[in-house]
C-alpha positions in Angstrom: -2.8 -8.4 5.3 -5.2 -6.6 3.1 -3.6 -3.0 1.8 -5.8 -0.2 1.0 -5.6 2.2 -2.0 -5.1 4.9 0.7 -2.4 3.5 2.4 -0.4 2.6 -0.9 -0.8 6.4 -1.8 0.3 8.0 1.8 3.5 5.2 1.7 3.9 6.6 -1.8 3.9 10.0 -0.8 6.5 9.3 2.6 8.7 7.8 -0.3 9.0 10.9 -2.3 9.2 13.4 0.6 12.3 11.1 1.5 13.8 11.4 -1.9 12.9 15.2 -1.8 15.1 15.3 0.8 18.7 15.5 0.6 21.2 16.9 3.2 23.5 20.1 1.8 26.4 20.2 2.0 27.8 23.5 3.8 31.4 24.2 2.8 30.7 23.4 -0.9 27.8 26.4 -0.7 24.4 26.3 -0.3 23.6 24.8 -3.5 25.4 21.4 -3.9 24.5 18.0 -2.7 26.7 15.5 -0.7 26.6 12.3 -1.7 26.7 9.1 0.8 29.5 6.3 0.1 26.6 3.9 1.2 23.0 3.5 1.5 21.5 1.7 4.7 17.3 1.1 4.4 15.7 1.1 6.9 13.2 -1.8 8.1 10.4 0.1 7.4 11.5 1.0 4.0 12.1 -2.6 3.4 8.4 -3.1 4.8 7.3 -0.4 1.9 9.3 -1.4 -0.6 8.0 -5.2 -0.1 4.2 -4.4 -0.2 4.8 -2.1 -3.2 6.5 -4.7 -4.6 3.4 -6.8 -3.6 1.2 -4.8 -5.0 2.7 -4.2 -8.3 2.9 -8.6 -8.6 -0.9 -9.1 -7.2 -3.5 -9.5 -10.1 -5.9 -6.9 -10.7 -9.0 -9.8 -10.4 -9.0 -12.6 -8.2 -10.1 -15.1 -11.0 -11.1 -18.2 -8.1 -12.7 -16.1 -6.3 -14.9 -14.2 -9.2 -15.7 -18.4 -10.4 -16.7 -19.3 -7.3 -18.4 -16.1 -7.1 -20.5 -16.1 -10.1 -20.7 -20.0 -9.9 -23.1 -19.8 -6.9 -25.2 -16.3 -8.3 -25.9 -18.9 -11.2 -26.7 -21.9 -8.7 -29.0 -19.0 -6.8 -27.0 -20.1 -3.7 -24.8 -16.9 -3.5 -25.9 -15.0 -0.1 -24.8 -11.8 1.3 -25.3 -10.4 4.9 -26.1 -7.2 5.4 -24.6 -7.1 8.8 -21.3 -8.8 7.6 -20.8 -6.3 4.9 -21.7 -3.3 7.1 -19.1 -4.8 9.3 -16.2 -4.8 6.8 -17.3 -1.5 5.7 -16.6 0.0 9.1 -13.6 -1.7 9.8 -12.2 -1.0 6.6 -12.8 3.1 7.3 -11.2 2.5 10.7 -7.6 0.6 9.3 -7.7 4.0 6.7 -8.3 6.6 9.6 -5.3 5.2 11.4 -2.9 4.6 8.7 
């Protein structure tokens, strides 16, 4: 599973919202917090927590892939497809319009 920029950020942003939010508690006034005696997570914070985690562990280059890469531009055997890359173009726009 590939994980876009944009969906790191808006996970990133349901995070803090949740953390943001805190349930007050009303016969010690308006102003305090109460505190839970445990903390359950959710699967789908486990699901956030694992591909930030992910994220954070994944290198920045793919160092194979830029070899093999750059291997076959220096061969003059590297060829791209207009129509394939066209294709990942629009399908990656579609995965960020629905996350």
């Amino acid at each position: 599973m590939k994980i876009s920029h944009r969906q790191v950020e808006q996970a990133a942003k349901l995070f803090a919202a949740q953390m943001r939010s805190r349930p007050v508690d009303k016969t010690e006034g308006a102003g305090s917090l109460r505190r839970p005696d445990k903390v359950e997570l959710s699967p789908e914070s486990r699901e956030v927590q694992a591909a930030f985690q992910a994220v954070a562990e994944a290198p920045s280059v793919r160092e194979e892939l830029v070899a093999r890469i750059k291997a076959q531009v220096d061969a003059g055997t590297y060829r791209v497809s207009g129509r394939e890359v066209a294709r990942k173009m629009l399908a990656r726009s579609a995965a960020d319009r629905f996350w």
